[in-house]
C-alpha positions, 0 to 999 in steps of 0.5 A: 022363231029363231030370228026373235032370239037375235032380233035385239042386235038387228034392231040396235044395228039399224038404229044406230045408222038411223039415229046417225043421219038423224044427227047429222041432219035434223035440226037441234031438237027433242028428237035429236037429243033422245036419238044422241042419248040412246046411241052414246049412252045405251048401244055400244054398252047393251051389244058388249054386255051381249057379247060377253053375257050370251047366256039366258042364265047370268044377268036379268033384263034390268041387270043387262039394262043397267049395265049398257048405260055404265059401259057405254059411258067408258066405251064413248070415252074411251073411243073419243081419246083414240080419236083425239090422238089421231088424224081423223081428230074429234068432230060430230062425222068421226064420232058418229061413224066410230060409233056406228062401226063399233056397235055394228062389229060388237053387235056382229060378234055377239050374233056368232057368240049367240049363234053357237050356243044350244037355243035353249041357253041363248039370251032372249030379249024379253023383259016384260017376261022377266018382269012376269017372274019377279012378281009370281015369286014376289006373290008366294011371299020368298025371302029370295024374291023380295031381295030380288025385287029390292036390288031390281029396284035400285037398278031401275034408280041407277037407270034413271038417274043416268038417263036423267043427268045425260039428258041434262049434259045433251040439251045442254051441249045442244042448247050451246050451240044453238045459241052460240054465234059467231063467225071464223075469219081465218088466213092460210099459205098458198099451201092450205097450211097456216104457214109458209107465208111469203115473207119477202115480196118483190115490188112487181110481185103479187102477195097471195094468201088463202081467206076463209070464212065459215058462218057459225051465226045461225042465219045466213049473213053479209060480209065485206073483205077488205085489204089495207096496205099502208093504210091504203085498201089495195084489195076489196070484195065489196059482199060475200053472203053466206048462209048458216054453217056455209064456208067460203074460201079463196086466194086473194091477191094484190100487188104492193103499192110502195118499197118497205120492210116490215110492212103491215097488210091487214085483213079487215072482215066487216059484218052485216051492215058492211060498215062495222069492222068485225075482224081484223088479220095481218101479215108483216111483208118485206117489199124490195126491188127485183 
């Protein structure tokens, strides 16, 4: 049947988008490492080694193999740099969606690749076959076959001991940051932007700046804001509870309480108990007269 001769780059297409949502949305685990391990390390190397190596002959199954892990490595590097000097910046979405389209279009291109070519010359996902020939050849004791089998078996060492070292790189990446605790306390303009900050404010004038809060803490947490002016609280919101990864944001006003120049205003984030000070921001204002 012709579909089995392009079934390796439908199953890797759909895999990818799958081993995609099962990133964003599983929880960190064995199965979320194996998934992130096969679609950095293995998809985008296997569907360029097919785009460029469409043949039957040229390549064996183990060489093929061998080869996705190698250049899946730069092609994830090389995607990542792209990504840093641009907008859309490095982050789990944006990783995974320029995976996903690069292993999609790669894979689309080896298809037309494969498609064009007479049948009996396309390559064909079959390593238990190639394996099947290695041994009959080993069996008739060929000079040849014995050099093949010592070069197949160093590609299976190269094999392992790259699945075992990103194996090792992932569950730790993973481990990170299930462990690690803490929570962003941060102030912006009115704008969004961690600038434009109104440095001088007439005395009947509000002070408005952007709070936000995302807990990072891995269970959910209670949060107290408080703003002191003059070592005076002019502002408070007495609980904010936020569960794991919940970012919460808003404009937080108040009026000066006296005239002054470099006056300090502080931000004070208090955690869990409420009476523990967790985070202190601040903001120098010139108060004057209308």
């Amino acid at each position: 049947m012709l579909y089995k001769q392009y079934i390796d780059l439908l199953i890797l297409g759909i895999l990818s988008i799958v081993f995609s949502l099962m990133i964003i949305f599983l929880p960190a685990g064995f199965v979320r490492i194996i998934s992130g391990l096969l679609l950095v390390l293995f998809f985008p190397g296997y569907m360029l080694v097919s785009l460029f190596f469409p043949e039957r002959s040229g390549l064996g199954s183990i060489e093929r193999i061998a080869l996705s892990f190698g250049i899946s490595i730069a092609v994830v590097s090389l995607l990542g740099l792209i990504l840093n000097y641009t907008t859309v910046g490095l982050g789990l979405i944006s990783i995974l969606t320029s995976l996903v389209i690069f292993i999609i279009t790669i894979g689309i291109a080896a298809f037309i690749r494969r498609y064009h070519l007479p049948e009996y010359r396309r390559f064909t996902c079959t390593p238990c076959l190639y394996w099947k020939n290695v041994l009959s050849e080993i069996k008739e004791e060929r000079p040849e076959a014995r050099s093949r089998w010592l070069y197949s078996g160093l590609l299976i060492l190269l094999f392992i001991a790259v699945v075992t070292c990103a194996g090792a790189i992932i569950f730790t990446i993973t481990t990170m940051e299930t462990t690690e605790r803490f929570t962003e306390f941060y102030i912006l303009g009115v704008d969004g932007k961690a600038q434009n900050y109104d440095r001088q404010i007439k005395y009947d004038e509000s002070v408005k700046v952007i709070v936000g809060i995302i807990n990072t803490e891995q269970e959910a947490t209670s949060y107290r804001l408080t703003v002191n002016m003059d070592n005076t609280t002019t502002f408070e919101i007495p609980l904010i509870v936020l569960n794991t990864k919940e970012k919460w944001e808003q404009v937080v006003e108040f009026k000066p309480t006296s005239l002054g120049l470099n006056q300090k205003v502080e931000y004070q984030l208090y955690k869990n108990d409420l009476k523990k000070l967790y985070s202190t921001l601040f903001l120098w204002v010139d108060v004057v007269m209308r």
